[in-house]
C-alpha positions in Angstrom: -3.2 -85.5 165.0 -0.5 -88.1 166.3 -1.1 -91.4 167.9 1.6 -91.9 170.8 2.6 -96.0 170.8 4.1 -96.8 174.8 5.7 -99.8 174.9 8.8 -101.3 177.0 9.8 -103.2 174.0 11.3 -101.9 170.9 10.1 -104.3 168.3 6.6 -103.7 169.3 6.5 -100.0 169.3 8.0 -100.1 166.0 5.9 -102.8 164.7 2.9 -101.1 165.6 4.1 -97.6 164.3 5.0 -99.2 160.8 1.1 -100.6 160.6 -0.3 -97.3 161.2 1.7 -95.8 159.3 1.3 -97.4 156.1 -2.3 -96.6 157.0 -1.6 -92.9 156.6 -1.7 -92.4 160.6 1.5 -90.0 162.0 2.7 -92.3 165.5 5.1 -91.2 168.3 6.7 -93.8 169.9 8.0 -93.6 173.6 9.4 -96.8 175.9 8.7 -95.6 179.4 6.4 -93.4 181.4 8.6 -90.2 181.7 9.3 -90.2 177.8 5.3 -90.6 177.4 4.6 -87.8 180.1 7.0 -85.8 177.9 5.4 -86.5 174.7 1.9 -85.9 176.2 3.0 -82.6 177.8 4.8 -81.6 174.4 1.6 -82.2 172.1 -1.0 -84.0 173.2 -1.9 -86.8 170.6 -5.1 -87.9 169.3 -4.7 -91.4 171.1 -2.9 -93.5 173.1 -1.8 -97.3 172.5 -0.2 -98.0 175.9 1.1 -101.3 177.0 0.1 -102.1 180.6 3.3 -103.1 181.8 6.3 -101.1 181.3 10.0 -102.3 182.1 12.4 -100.3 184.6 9.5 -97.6 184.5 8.5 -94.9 187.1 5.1 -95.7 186.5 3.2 -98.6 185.1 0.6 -98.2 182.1 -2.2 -98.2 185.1 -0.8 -95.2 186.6 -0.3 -93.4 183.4 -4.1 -94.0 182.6 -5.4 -92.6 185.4 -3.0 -89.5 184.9 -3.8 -89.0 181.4 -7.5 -89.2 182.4 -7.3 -86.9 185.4 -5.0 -84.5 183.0 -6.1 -85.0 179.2 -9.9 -86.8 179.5 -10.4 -86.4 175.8 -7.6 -88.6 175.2 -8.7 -92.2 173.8 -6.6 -94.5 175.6 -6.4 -98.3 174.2 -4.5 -100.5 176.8 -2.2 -104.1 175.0 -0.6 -106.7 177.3 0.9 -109.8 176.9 -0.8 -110.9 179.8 -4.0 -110.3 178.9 -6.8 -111.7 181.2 -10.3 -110.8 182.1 -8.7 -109.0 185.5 -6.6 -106.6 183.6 -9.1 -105.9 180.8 -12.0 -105.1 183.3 -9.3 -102.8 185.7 -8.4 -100.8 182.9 -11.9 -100.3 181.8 -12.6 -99.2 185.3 -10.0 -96.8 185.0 -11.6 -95.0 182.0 -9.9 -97.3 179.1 -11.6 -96.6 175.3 -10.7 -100.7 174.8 -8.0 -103.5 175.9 -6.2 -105.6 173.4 -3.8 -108.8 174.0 -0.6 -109.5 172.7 -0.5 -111.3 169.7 -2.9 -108.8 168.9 -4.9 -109.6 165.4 -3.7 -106.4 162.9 -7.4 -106.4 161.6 -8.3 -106.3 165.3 -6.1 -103.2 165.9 -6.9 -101.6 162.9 -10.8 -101.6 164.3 -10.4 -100.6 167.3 -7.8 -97.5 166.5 -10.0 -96.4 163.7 -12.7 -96.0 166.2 -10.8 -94.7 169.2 -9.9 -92.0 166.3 -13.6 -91.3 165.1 -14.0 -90.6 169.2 -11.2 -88.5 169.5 -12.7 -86.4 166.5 -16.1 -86.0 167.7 -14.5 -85.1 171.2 -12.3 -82.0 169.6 -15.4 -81.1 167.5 -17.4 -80.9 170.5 -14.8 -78.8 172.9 -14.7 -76.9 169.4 -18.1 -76.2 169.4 -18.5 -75.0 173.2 -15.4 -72.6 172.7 -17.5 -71.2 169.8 -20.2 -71.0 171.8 -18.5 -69.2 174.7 -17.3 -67.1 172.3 -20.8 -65.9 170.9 -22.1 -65.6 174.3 -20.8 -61.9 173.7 -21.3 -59.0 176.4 -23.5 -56.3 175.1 -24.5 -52.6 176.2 -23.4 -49.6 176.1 -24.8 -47.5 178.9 -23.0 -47.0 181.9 -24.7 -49.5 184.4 -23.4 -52.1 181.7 -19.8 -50.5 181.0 -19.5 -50.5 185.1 -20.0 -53.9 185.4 -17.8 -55.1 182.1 -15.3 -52.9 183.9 -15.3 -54.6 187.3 -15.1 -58.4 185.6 -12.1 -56.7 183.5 -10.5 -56.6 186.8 -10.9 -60.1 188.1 -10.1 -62.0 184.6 -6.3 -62.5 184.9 -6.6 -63.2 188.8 -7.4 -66.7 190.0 -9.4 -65.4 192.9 -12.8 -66.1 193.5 -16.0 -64.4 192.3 -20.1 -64.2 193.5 -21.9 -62.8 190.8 -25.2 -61.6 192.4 -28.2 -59.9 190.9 -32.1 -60.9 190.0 -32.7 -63.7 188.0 -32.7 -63.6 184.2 -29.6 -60.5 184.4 -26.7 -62.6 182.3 -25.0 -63.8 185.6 -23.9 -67.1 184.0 -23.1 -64.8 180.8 -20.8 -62.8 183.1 -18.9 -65.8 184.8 -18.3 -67.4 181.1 -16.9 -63.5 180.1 -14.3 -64.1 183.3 -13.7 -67.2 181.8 -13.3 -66.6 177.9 -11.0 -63.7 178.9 -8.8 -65.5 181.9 -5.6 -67.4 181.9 -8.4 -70.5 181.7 -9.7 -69.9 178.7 -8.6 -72.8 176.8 -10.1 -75.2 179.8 -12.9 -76.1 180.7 -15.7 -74.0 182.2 -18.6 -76.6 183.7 -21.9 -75.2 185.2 -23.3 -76.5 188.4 -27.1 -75.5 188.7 -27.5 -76.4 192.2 -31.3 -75.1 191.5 -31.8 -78.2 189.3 -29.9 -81.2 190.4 -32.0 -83.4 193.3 -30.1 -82.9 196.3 -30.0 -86.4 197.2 -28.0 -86.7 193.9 -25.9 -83.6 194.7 -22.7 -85.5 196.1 -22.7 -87.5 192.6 -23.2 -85.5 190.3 -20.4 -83.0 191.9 -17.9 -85.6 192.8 -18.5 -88.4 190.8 -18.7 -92.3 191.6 -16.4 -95.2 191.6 -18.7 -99.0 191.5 -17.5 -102.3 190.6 -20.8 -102.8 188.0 -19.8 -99.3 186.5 -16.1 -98.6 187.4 -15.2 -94.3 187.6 -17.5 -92.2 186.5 -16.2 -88.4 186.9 -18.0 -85.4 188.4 -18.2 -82.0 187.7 -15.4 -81.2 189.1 -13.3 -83.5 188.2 -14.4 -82.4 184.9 -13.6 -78.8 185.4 -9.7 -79.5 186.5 -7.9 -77.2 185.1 -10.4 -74.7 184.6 -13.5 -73.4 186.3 -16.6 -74.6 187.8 -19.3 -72.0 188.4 -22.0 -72.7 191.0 -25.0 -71.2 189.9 -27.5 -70.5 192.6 -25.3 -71.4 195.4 -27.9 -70.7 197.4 -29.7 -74.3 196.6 -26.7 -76.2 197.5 -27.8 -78.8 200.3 -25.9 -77.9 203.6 -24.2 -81.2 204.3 -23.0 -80.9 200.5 -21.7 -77.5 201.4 -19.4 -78.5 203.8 -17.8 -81.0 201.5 -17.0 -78.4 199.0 -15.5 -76.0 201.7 -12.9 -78.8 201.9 -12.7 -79.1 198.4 -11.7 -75.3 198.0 -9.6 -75.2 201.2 -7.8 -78.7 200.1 -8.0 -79.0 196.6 -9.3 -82.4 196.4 -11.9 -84.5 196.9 -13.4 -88.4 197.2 -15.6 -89.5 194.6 -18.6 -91.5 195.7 -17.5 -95.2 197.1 -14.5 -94.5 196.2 -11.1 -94.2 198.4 -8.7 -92.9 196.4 -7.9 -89.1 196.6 -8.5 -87.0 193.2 -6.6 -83.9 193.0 -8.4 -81.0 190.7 -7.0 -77.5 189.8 -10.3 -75.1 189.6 -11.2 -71.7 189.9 -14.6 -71.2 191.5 -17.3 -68.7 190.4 -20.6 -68.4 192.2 -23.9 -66.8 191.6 -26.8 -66.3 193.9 -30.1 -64.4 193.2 -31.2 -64.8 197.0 -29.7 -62.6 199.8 -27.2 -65.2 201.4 -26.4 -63.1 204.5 -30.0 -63.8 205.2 -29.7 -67.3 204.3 -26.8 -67.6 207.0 -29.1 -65.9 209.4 -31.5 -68.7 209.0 -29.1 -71.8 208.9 -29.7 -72.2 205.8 -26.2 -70.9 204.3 -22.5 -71.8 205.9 -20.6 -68.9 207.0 -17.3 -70.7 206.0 -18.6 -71.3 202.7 -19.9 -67.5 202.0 -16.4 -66.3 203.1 -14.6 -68.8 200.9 -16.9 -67.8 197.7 -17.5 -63.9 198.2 -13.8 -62.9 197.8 -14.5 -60.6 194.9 -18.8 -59.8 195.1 -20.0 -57.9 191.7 -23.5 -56.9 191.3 -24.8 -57.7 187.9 -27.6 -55.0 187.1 -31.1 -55.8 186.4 -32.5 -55.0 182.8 -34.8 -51.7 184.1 -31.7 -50.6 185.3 -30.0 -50.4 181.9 -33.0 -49.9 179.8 -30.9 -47.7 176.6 -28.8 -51.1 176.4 -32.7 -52.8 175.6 -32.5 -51.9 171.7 -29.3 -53.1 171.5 -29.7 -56.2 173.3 -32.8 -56.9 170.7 -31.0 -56.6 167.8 -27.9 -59.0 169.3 -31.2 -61.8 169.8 -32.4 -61.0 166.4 -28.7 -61.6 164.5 -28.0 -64.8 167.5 -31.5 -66.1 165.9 -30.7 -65.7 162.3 -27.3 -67.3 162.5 -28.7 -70.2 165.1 -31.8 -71.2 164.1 -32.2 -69.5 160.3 -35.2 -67.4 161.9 -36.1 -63.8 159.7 -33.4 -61.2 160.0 -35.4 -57.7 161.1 -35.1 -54.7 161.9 -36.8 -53.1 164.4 -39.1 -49.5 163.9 -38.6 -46.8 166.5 -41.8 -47.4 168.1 -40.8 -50.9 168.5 -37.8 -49.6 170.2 -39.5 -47.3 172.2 -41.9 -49.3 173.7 -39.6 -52.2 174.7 -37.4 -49.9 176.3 -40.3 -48.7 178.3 -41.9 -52.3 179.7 -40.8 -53.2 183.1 -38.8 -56.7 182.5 -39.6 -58.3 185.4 -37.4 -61.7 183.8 -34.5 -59.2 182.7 -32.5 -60.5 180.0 -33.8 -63.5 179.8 -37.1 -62.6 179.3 -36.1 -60.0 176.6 -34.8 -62.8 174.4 -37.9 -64.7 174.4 -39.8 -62.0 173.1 -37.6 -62.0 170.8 -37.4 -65.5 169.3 -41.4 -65.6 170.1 -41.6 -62.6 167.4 -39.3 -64.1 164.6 -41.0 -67.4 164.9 -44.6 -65.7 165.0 -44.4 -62.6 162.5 -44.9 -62.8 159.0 -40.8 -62.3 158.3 -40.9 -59.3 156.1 -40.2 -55.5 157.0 -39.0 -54.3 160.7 -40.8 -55.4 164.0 -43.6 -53.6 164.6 -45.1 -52.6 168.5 -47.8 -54.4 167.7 -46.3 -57.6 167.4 -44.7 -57.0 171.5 -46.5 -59.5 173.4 -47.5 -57.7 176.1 -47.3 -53.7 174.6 -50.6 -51.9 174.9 -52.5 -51.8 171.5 -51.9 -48.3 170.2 -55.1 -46.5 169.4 -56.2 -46.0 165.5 -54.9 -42.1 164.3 -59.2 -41.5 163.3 -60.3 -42.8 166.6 -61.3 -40.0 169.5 -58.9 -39.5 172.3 -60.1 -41.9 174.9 -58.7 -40.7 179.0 -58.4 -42.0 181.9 -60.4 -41.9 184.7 -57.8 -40.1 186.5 -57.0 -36.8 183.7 -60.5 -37.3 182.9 -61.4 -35.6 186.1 -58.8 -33.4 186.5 -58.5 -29.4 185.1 -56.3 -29.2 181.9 -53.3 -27.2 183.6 -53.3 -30.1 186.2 -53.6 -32.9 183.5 -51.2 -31.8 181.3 -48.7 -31.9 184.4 -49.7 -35.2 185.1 -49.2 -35.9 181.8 -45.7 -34.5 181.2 -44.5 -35.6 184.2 -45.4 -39.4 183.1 -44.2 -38.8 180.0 -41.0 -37.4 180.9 -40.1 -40.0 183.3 -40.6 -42.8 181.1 -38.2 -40.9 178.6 -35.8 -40.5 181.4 -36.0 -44.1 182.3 -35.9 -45.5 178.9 -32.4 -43.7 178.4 -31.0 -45.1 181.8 -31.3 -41.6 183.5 -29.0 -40.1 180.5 -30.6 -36.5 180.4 -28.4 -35.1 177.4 -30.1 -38.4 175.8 -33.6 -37.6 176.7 -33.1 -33.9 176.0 -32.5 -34.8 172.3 -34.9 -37.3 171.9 -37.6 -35.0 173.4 -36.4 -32.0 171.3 -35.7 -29.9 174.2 -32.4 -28.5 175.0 -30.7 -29.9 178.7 -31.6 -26.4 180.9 -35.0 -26.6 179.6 -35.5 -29.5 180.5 -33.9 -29.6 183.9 -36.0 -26.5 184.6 -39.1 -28.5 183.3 -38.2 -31.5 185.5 -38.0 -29.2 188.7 -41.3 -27.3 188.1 -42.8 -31.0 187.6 -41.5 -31.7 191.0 -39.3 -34.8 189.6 -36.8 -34.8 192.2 -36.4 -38.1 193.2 -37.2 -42.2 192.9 -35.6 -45.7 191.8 -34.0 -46.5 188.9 -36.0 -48.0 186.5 -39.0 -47.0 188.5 -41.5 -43.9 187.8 -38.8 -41.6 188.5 -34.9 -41.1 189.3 -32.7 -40.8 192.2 -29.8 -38.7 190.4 -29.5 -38.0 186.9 -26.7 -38.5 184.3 -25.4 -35.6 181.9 
């Protein structure tokens, strides 16, 4: 990585580019601010050196900063003048400035100060490294057709800029859905900053969105200015303070905003993704919710199913935790028995995803680490009765004739089937070791005709 030297005069450019490179730094040198802009645009370099004022330039070393921040934040910017004073220093640090140096500078002095900027400029690649990589392990997985439906509709949306609200119970993989849109868009190389407007206090809304400019503390940027360029995703819009809301409706009909005590305009480039787990035509109908807002954010509304509602995508999602876990955090790499499978696939989820990978991690940090996971280690599975114990019923087969029990009893039996395999009945007809008429036939006479999803029964049934 490069450091770019800005400097009206020649002998300083080049006097500074000799130094660091007989330190075994590569320089770019550029004398005004449309050859810097062009050198920036070109590559961008590990640092800036950038003299604060700049002969017969478009811009002065001032303006450049504040582009350069706005554009390229993880750039280390060092600001030199020859007419150094306590003024300039303290403007420039306001302006987001790593450090200020005056002409004559000391070489030891530089030499400091650049080999720190550097060391921040590493950490600050290694760290937009790391949450690329970890975008890009936050991988989509499922294969039943609840799951392929909704990988199919963001598909659709990833090379358009337009606007998404991801809606569906909490704990589904909405945010996991909005960083697919973004790991597979035209953005992907940006940004992507999360905005829980569940968490942040709403008296501290304004600033954590749009930042805050103070004498004691100069600029400090918000979320969106730190999304520019790429996309901020509102998760549980639904939380987000009215007065707050109407601010951001300007934001996304004007593209830019006012920081906190601040004056000066600050122009982003987003696209905006939105969850919500709360019904926000309701929320309107209680004042609650801004019309204006809602038909800003719901261009493009995609449902993102609840776990009960893709329950064959259950085994699969267990063993993607149980590989995540290994690589992560070094936890026991298991399989898991068919039992095991089974009676995952058949507990309700009321947490959906979410709550599917904490029993996960909760196993592989509890279990003994050897051999495949076991029902019995499920927190919340029924204890499975021992093979020489004597068949214990229920109250209700207890009291019922054995034709009428066993119906019960199939019927149960067969809908949790059905229901584990997401309402695939070729699936269940295999698993159950019946062929698909039979079984259709045995459905009918069972009087399973009808129910939810992910209930105790189906409303239509997949071949």
């Amino acid at each position: 990585m490069s450091i770019l030297i800005v400097d009206d005069e020649q002998d300083i450019r080049e006097l500074i580019g000799d130094i660091l490179r007989d330190e075994g730094y590569t320089t770019r040198l550029a004398a005004n601010s449309d050859e810097c802009m062009a050198e920036i645009n070109a590559d961008p370099p590990a640092l800036m050196i950038l003299d604060i004022w700049l002969k017969d330039s478009r811009m002065d070393g001032i303006d450049i900063l504040k582009t350069v921040r706005r554009d390229n934040p993880d750039i280390p910017v060092v600001i030199i003048s020859g007419h150094g004073n306590i003024e300039i220093a303290v403007a420039a640090i306001k302006q987001g400035a790593y450090d200020f140096i005056e002409k004559p500078f000391n070489i030891d002095q530089l030499m400091v100060v650049v080999a720190r900027a550097m060391e921040t400029s590493r950490l600050r690649r290694e760290n937009q490294e790391l949450r690329r990589r970890d975008l890009t392990s936050a991988e989509m997985v499922g294969s039943s057709l609840a799951f392929k439906t909704l990988k199919a509709n963001l598909d659709k949306v990833t090379k358009s800029n337009a606007r998404v609200m991801l809606t569906g119970e909490p704990g589904t993989g909405k945010e996991m859905a909005a960083r697919y849109i973004h790991m597979q868009s035209n953005r992907a190389s940006a940004p992507f900053i999360t905005a829980s407007s569940a968490s942040i206090e709403p008296e501290r809304m304004e600033e954590v969105l749009f930042g805050r400019e103070s004498p004691e503390r100069g600029v400090e940027p918000g979320l969106l200015e730190q999304a520019h360029g790429g996309i901020i995703y509102f998760d549980e819009v639904a939380d987000m303070p009215l007065g707050t809301q109407g601010k951001i409706l300007r934001v996304l009909t004007e593209q830019q905003f006012t920081r906190v005590g601040g004056a000066d305009k600050v122009r982003v480039d987003l696209r905006v993704i939105s969850s919500t787990c709360r019904d926000l035509r309701a929320e309107i109908g209680m004042g609650r919710f801004r019309q204006e807002l809602y038909d800003r954010l719901n261009v493009v509304p995609i449902a993102v199913p609840s776990l009960a509602a893709r329950r064959e995508d259950v085994p699969e999602l267990a063993r993607h935790f149980i590989d995540w876990f290994h690589k992560s955090q070094g936890l026991p790499h298991r399989a898991l028995s068919e039992e095991a499978e089974t009676v995952l696939q058949t507990m309700p989820w009321p947490g959906n995803i979410r709550q599917l990978r904490n029993v996960i991690e909760r196993i592989l940090i509890l279990g003994d680490g050897t051999g495949p996971i076991e029902a019995s280690e499920i927190p919340g599975a029924e204890p499975r009765a021992e093979v020489e114990s004597p068949l214990s019923l229920s109250g209700t087969i207890a009291t019922l004739p054995l034709r009428e029990a066993r119906e019960l009893f199939e019927r149960e039996y067969l809908l949790t089937q059905i229901n584990r395999f997401g309402g695939n009945i070729s699936r269940t007809a295999n698993f159950v070791g019946m062929e698909r008429s039979a079984l259709h036939r045995k459905l009918k006479s069972l009087g399973v005709v009808g129910s939810t999803r992910g209930g105790r029964g189906m409303t239509d049934f997949e071949e």
